[in-house]
C-alpha positions, 0 to 999 in steps of 0.5 A: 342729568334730568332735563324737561323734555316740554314742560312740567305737567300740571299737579295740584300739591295740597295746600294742607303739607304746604302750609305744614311746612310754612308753619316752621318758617319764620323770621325768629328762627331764621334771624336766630341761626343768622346770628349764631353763624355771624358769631365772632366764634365762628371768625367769618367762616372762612374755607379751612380756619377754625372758625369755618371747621365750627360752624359745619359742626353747627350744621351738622349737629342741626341735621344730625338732630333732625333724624337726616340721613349722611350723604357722603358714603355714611358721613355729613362732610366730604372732605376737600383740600383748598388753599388757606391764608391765615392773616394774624397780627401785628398788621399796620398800614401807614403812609409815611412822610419825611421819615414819620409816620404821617397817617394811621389808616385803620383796618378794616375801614380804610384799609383791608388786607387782600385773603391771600396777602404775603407777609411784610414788614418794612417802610418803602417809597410808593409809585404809582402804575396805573392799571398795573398791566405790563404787555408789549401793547400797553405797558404800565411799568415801561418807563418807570422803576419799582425796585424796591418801592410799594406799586400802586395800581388800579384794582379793576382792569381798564373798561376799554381795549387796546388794539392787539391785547385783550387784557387778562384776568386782572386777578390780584394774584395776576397783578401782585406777579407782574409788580414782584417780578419787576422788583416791587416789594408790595402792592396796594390797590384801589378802586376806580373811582370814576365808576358809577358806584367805586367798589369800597374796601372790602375783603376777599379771597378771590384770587385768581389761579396760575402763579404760586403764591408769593409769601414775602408780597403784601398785598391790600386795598385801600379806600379812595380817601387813602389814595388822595392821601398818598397823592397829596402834593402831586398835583393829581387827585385818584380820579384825575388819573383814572381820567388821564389814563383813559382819555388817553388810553396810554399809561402814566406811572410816577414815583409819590413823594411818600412811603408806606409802612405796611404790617402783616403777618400771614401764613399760608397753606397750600392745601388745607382741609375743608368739607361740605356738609349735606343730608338727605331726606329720603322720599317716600315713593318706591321709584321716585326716591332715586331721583333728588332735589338739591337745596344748597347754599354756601357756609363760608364767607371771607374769615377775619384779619389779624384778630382786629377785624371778622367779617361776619357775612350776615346776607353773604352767605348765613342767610342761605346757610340758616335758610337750607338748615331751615328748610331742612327743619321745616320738612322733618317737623311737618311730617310731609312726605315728598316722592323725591328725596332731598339734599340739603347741602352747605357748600364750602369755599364759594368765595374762592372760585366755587371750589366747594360746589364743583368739587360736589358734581365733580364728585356725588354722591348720587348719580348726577343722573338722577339730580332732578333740580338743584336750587342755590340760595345766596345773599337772600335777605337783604333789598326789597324784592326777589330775583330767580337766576338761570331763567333765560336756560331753565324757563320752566323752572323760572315759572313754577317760581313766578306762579307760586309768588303771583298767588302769594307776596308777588315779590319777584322781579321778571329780570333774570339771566342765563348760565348758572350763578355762583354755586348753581353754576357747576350743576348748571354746566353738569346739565342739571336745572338749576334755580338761583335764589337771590334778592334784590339790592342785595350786596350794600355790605358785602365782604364789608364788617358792616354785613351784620345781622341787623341790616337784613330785610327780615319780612323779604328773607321770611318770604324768600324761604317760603317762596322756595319751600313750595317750590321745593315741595312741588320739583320733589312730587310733581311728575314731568316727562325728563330724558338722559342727557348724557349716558 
């Protein structure tokens, strides 16, 4: 991997290309890509689902039509293999009193089944147990039984430790296993409401390793409000029992004097196929042309639940998936030249676990020696300023970003962090520079239906992409000193 062995040398770029290049970045066509990928055709791109498999055919069509070169041994996709839900109707989410149906809780709103959901259909008395952890040194379930009955836990673990016991992932999958094990037949989380900002129901895919999955366990979020419905005649509203648990530090699990009816129908696959998409544009020096920069982003986001509700993921992530097909067009149709050759990548299955961009370092296409720097953008069109991750691993490449906003919007903030983030994280760990490009106060609708084209900071995403074009455009010809990390 290509690291700085100082700093980078000082190179004057031209500001004829830059300009060139920032002629084909506007706000118009970045919006316009947005929302063609936020299309309810393309059903939340989900890693696997039809909808994902077209919107990497859209992606592809766009580098194919640019004259860009396949990555992958002569092809744009390289196949990988992930796990996939497909959660379709009917589904329905009640509580349940005296017999009757007391509360229809609406999906999507006050209610979001989990991506990896078993299915279920049945009406089952509700408990609640706490942070739903079961460990000898602290045990939610120790003094109650679930057989039977729908679990009510806490989605986050606890904020605090017990002597003896660091608590594990609390990965819904880790939560769903330790309810089913003790008998339960379906679980329903919810946020902890004495958080500064309570998480609000959202979807997600995200969930967790180690246990296979369980086809016959439901498993959803459901809002705040639902849960003081659910405990409506016990004398405790969701935060008094946040409060009690953690004044305490000691479980307090009950049986609710209501049930749940719960609804959902899913179909899971072990191993489904999906791809990322890249192209490469190759540089024009002789020598230098071996060696690349990579710009990604991720195409997938948390896909649609029971033909009711798509998640279209207009910042997270179609404004850095529109942002690279942006930038890709861009440096075609201004005829720069730049010494390194660049790939353009679209990641597959970030919401998962970075299955996609591991899958890209575990597997390149290129020597990952010669991967200069790779730049992620994520969640870039959306607040009011910009942050540049990995600055405190990467200094230098922080800076060139500082320089280029100081002598244009001045936009960036200062805060940044170390490690990576999201898909820069498996370049990052691989030794390789990496940049993560995001903007600030970004994440007011993530995994919501709320995250619409319509919501995004169209000024601040224009900048944001030119930001990176010039940064781009000097890691592919500025020389530096660089040394082998590893042979």
């Amino acid at each position: 991997m290509l690291v700085l062995n100082t700093s980078f040398i000082t190179a004057q770029i031209s500001e004829a290309p830059k300009q060139a290049v920032n002629d084909f970045i506007n706000v118009e066509s970045l919006l316009q890509k947005v929302e063609l990928l936020c299309s309810p055709e393309f059903a939340g791109r989900l890693s696997g689902s039809e909808g994902y498999n077209k919107a990497s055919d859209y992606v592809r069509n766009h580098f194919k039509e640019l004259g860009l070169q396949p990555v992958f041994k002569g092809d744009y996709y390289q196949k990988l293999l992930v796990e996939y839900n497909e959660i379709k109707a009917p589904a329905e989410f009640s509580l349940v009193k005296d017999g009757k149906v007391f509360i229809k809780y609406k999906l999507g709103t006050d209610y979001a089944f989990r991506g990896f959901t078993g299915s279920g259909n049945f009406t089952a008395p509700v408990v609640f147990c706490g942070y739903g952890i079961s460990d000898e040194a602290y045990d939610d379930y120790k003094d109650i039984d679930v057989t039977g009955k729908v679990v009510i836990v806490f989605k986050q673990n606890p904020n605090w430790k017990v002597d003896g016991l660091n608590w594990s992932s609390g990965y819904p999958r880790e939560k769903a296993k330790t309810a089913a094990d003790r008998g339960a037949v379906g679980l329903i989380m919810v946020s902890r409401p004495l958080d500064k900002n309570p998480q609000p129901v959202i979807a997600s895919v995200m969930h967790g390793g180690g246990s296979e999955q369980n086809e016959n366990f439901p498993q959803l979020q459901m809002s705040l409000d639902a849960a003081n419905n659910f405990l409506t005649g016990t004398g405790y509203y969701i935060e008094d029992l946040q409060a009690k648990i953690d004044d305490s530090q000691k479980p307090f699990s009950f049986e609710l004097p209501v049930s749940a009816l719960i609804k959902v129908n899913a179909d899971y696959y072990k191993d489904m196929e999906t791809q990322n998409i890249a192209a490469i544009l190759e540089g024009s020096d002789e020598e230098l042309k071996k060696e690349f920069i990579v710009i990604g982003a991720h195409l997938d986001h948390v896909g649609s639940q029971a033909g009711e509700v798509y998640y279209p993921g207009a910042n997270d992530n179609a404004s850095g998936s529109a942002a690279v097909m942006q930038l890709a067009e861009a440096f075609v149709k201004s005829g720069i030249k730049t010494k390194r050759s660049i790939i353009f990548t679209l990641f597959a299955s970030e919401e998962q676990g970075l299955f996609g961009a591991e899958y890209f370092v575990q597997n390149p296409p290129v020597d990952l020696n010669n991967i200069v720097a790779m730049l992620n953008m994520d969640c870039i069109a959306s607040g009011d300023s910009i942050q540049i991750g990995n600055g405190k691993s990467t200094p230098e490449l922080w800076q060139i970003f500082r320089e280029i906003d100081l002598n244009n919007d001045n936009l960036m903030l200062e805060r940044t962090w170390s490690g990576g983030g999201a898909d820069a994280t498996p370049f990052h760990n691989k030794g390789i520079l990496t940049a993560y490009i995001v903007t600030y106060y970004s994440y007011a609708h993530l995994h919501l239906p709320s995250d619409l084209p319509e919501t995004l900071n169209g000024q601040l995403y224009e900048s944001v992409v030119k930001l990176t074009s010039q940064a781009l455009i000097k890691l592919a010809n500025v020389e530096y000193k660089r040394e082998k990390l590893f042979e």
